[in-house]
N, C-alpha and C positions, 0 to 999 in steps of 0.2 A: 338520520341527521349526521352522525360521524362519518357516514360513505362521503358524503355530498360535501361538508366541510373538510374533509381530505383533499379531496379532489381540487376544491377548489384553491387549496394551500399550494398544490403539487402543478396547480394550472398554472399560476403563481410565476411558482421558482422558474419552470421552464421558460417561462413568457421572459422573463428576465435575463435566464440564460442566453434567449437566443439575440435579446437587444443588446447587453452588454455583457455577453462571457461570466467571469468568474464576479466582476464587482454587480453584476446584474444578476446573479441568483444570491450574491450576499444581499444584496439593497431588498430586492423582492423577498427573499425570503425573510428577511428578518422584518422587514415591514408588514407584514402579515400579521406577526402577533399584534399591532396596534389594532388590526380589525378582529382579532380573538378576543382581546382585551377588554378595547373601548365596544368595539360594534357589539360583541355578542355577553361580556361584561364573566368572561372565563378567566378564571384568576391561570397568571402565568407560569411556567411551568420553573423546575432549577436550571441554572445552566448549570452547562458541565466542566466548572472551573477546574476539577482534577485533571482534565484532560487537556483544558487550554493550557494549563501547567507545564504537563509535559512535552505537548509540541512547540513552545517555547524556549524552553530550556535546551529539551533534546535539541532542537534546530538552532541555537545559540551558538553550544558548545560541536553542533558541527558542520558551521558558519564560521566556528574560531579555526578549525580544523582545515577547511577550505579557503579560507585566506592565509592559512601557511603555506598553503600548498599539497596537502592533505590527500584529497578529493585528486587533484591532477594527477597526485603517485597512485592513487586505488588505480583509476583510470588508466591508466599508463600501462602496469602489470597487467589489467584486462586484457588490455588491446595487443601486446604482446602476445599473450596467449591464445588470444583469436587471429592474429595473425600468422601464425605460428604452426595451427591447424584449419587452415581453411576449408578443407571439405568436411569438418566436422561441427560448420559454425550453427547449424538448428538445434543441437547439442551443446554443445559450449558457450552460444549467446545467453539462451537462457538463464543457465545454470552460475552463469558468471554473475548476470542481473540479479540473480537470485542472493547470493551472497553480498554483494555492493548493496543492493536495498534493505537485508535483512539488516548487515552492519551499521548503516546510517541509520535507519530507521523508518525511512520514506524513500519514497519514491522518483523525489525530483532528482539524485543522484544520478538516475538513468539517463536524463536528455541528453548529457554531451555523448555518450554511450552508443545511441541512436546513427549518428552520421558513421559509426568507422563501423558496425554491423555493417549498414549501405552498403558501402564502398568494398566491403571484403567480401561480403555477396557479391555483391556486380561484378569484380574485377574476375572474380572465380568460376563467373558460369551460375552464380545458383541463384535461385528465382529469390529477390528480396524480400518478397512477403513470409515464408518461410521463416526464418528467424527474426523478422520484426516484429510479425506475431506473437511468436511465441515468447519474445522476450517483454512486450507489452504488457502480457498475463501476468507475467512471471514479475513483472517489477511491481504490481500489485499486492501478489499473490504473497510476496515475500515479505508486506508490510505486516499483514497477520501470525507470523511465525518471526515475528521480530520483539527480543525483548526490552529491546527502547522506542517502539513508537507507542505513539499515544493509543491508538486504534485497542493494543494490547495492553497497555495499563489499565487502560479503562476497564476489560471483561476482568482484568484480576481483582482490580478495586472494586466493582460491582460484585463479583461472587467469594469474595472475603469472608464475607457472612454466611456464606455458606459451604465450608471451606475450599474453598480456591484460593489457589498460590498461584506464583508465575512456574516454578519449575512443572506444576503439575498441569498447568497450561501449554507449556514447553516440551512435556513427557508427549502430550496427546498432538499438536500441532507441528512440531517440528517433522517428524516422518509425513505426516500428512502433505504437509504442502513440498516438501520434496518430492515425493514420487507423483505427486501432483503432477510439480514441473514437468519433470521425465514423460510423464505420459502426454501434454501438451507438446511436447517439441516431438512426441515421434508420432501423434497426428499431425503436426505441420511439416514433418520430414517429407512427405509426398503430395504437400499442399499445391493444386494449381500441376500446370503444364512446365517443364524446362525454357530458360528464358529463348535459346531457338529458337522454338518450336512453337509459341504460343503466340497467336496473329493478334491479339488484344492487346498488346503491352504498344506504348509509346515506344519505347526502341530498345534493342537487345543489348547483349553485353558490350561491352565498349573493345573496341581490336584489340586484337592481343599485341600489336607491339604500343597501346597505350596502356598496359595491365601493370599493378606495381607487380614485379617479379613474390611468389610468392616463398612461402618459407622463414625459415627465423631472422635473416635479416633485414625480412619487410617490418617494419615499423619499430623495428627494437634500436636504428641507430640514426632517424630520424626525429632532429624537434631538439628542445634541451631536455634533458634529464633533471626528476628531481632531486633536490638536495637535499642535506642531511636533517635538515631542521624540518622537511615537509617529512619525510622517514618519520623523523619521530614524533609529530603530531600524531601518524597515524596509530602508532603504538601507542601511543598513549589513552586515543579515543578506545581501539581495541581494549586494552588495559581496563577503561572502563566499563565497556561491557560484558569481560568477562566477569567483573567486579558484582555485577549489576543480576549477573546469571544466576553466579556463586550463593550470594545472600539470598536470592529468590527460592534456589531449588533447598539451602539447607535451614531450614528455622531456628534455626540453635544458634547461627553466627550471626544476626540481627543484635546491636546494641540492646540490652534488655536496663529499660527502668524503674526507680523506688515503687510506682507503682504496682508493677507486675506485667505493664506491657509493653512490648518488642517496637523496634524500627517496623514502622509500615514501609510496604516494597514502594508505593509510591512514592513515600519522602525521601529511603531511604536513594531512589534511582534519579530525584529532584539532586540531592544535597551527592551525590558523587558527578552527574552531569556538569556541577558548577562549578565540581573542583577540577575534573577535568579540565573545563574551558579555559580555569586560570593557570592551568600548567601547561596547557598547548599555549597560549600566548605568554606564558614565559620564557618556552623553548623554542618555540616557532616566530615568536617576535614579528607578526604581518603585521604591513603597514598603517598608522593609525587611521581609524576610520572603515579599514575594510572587511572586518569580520561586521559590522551594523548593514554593511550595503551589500554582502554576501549572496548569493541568490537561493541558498540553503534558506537562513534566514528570513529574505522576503518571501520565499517558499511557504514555512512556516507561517507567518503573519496571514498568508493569505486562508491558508489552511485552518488558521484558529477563527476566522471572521467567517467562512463558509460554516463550520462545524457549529459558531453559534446560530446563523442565518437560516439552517437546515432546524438544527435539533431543536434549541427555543420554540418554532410553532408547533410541533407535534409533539414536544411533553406537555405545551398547556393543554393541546387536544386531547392527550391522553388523560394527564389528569381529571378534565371537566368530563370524560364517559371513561372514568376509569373501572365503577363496577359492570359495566355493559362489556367493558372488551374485558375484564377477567373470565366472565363469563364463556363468552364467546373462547376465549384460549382455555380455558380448563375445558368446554366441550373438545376443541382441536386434538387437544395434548389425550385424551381420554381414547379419542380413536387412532389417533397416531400420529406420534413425535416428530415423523419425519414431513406434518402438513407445517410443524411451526418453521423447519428448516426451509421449505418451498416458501412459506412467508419471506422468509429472512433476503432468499435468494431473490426473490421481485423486486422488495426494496433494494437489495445489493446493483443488480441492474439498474436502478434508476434515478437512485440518491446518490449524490456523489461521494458523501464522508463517511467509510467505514466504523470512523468512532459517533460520528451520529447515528448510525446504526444502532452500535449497540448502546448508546444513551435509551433510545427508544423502546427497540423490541427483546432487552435481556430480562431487562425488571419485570417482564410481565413472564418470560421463563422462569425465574425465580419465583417471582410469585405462584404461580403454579405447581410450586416443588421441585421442578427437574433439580438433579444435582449438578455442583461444578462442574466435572467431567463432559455428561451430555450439553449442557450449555455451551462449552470449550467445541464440540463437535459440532453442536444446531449452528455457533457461528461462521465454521467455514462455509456458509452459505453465502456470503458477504463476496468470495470471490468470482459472484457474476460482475462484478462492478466492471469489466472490458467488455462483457456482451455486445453494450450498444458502444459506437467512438463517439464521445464525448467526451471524454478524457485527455488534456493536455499531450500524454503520452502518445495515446494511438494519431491525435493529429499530426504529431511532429511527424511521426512514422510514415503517415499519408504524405506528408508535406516533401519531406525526403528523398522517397521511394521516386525518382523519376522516371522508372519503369511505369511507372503507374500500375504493378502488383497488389501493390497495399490500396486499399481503397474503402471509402464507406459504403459499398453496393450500393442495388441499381433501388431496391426494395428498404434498406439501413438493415435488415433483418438479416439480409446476407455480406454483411461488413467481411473484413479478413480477420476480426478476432471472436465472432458470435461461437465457431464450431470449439477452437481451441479453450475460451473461456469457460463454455459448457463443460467440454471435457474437463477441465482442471477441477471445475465444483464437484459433479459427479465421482471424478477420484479419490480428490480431497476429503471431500463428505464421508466418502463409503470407508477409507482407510481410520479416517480421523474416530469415527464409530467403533469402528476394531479394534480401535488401540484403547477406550472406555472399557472393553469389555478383559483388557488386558490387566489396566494400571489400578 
């Protein structure tokens, strides 16, 4: 009965996605639990209000950041640097994505990111799918190895109880999804044919006397430059999250009270985000009204309505056969750990919210006993979530791409990010393991 009422939840969401996008798998999926509820009379599950917490907040305070100006100077220095070395951009795209996303916290940071990859591929000769790929993954991939998004409050507040921190989330994940990257960008180093040479593409490189000349004066003395007030919002955001890192990794520097217990990492990372945002709009001073209408912000918003839309119908599902699926995972986990990670990794492919993920499938990890550490590893399974392009990101990439390189295949099976995406799990995973066995 749980197969069949899955299915039909997850028939659902999709149905919904495909009528109306993101507000069509919010409305579907969250409408569902009224036929968990009322049809099948299944008490409803928690939401994950720790988590809407922080993709609020965190996207607030950098919505305040981006209406300084913020975001435009991360961006800026990026695009420099990828212009700067143009034949090394399936290296440098990524790894740049990778950083911008881990800092912010999400992902939506990447879309303006997206057009100057394009442009510095094409202008250079190199095939664009190539580093849109890989940078797709990677802006993902970099939300899980981020210590302000939600996705990764969530697994540290869940395995709290059984001691998980964020440093020690941080110990195991950060290398992981590094050499993650790297290994994705150097499968998409030889992705596809040369733009030449390959008869499939809508049209080749653009002439060379319409190329921006390349080298360090391509994009470094074009456009206005940021000013000093967008500078120091960024500094300041950073400020924060090294702040955020500091108190995670050492237990001793958490305010300690009369009771006897510490700052939790999650309030402690709530109540410094918010002081953040009020000193970036002290310093940064953007215009009133435009950190509310941000797209960091409406990013957020739309990210906290999915995360409930998603996760609400399958905790009440879980709940109402919660001893059947214990069962079922203690046999899993009894033959091998790495069947709950292949779990983890299906859903990751097909559910859009990595923090409804692990709303879903950690607490039954834990119940099971696995400790922090392995639970930290089971979840970089969640970085199939590029396999299939449904994701905002890989469409823009598509959209962009007017080589027509980038593409959703002919099959969806053979998209341009299913091989790269795979590979990042499989690395992710196997390193992330390694490092359990280290820390």
């Amino acid at each position: 009965m749980l197969i069949i009422e899955f299915l039909a939840v997850f028939g659902l969401m999709v149905y919904g996605s495909k009528l109306g996008g993101p507000a069509g798998l919010i409305a579907f999926g969250g409408g569902t639990t009224a036929l968990l509820v009322f049809g099948l009379q299944q008490k409803p599950g928690d939401l994950p209000v720790a988590a809407m917490e922080v993709i609020l907040i965190v996207t607030f305070a950098a919505g305040a950041m981006e209406a300084s100006g913020g975001t435009g100077y991360l961006l800026e220095l990026a695009t420099r640097i990828l212009r700067r070395h143009p034949s090394r951009i399936t290296f440098l795209a990524p790894l740049l994505t990778l950083v911008l996303c881990a800092l912010a916290g999400t992902g939506n940071i990447f879309f303006p990111f997206i057009p100057v990859i394009y442009e510095t591929a094409r202008a250079n000769g190199i095939r664009p799918e190539r580093p849109l790929a890989a940078s797709v993954v990677a802006s993902q991939m970099a939300v899980v190895a981020s210590p302000v998004s939600a996705s990764v409050l969530t697994v540290v507040a869940l395995t709290t109880p059984v001691g998980g921190s964020l440093g020690g989330y941080l110990l195991i994940t950060v290398p992981a999804i590094l050499i993650g990257v790297v290994a994705v960008a150097a499968v998409c180093v030889r992705k596809g044919e040369d733009l030449p040479g390959d008869p499939v593409l809508r049209d080749g490189p653009e002439p060379a006397e319409s190329r921006p000349a390349p080298g360090p004066d391509n994009g470094d003395r074009s456009g206005p430059r940021s000013g000093a007030r967008a500078k120091a919002s960024v500094w300041i955001f950073l400020a924060g999250v090294t702040a955020i890192v500091v108190l995670g990794i050492f237990d001793g520097l958490p305010p300690a009270f009369p009771d006897g217990s510490r700052l939790a990492s999650t309030d402690a990372l709530l109540i410094i985000e918010f002081a953040v945002a009020a000193l970036i709009l002290a310093v940064g001073r953007p215009a009133g009204g435009s950190v509310m209408n941000s797209s960091t912000l409406r990013g957020g918003l739309t990210a906290t309505l999915v995360l409930v839309a998603v996760s609400w119908p399958y905790t009440t599902l879980i709940n109402a056969h919660l001893s059947g699926i214990n069962r079922t995972i203690d046999a899993m986990l009894t033959t091998w750990v790495g069947l709950f990670v292949l779990l983890i990794a299906v859903a990751g492919a097909i559910i859009a919210s990595q923090t409804a993920i692990a709303n879903i499938f950690l607490p039954l990890g834990i119940a099971a006993g696995l400790s922090a550490p392995v639970i930290a590893a089971c979840y970089m399974g969640v970085t199939t979530n590029t396999c299939l392009p449904f994701n905002g990101a890989a469409q823009m990439a598509i959209q962009v791409d007017k080589t027509g390189s980038t593409g959703n295949g002919r099959h969806l099976v053979d998209n341009s990010f299913m091989v790269p995406a795979l590979t990042g799990f499989v690395v992710t995973a196997a390193v992330a393991f390694a490092m359990t066995a280290i820390t």
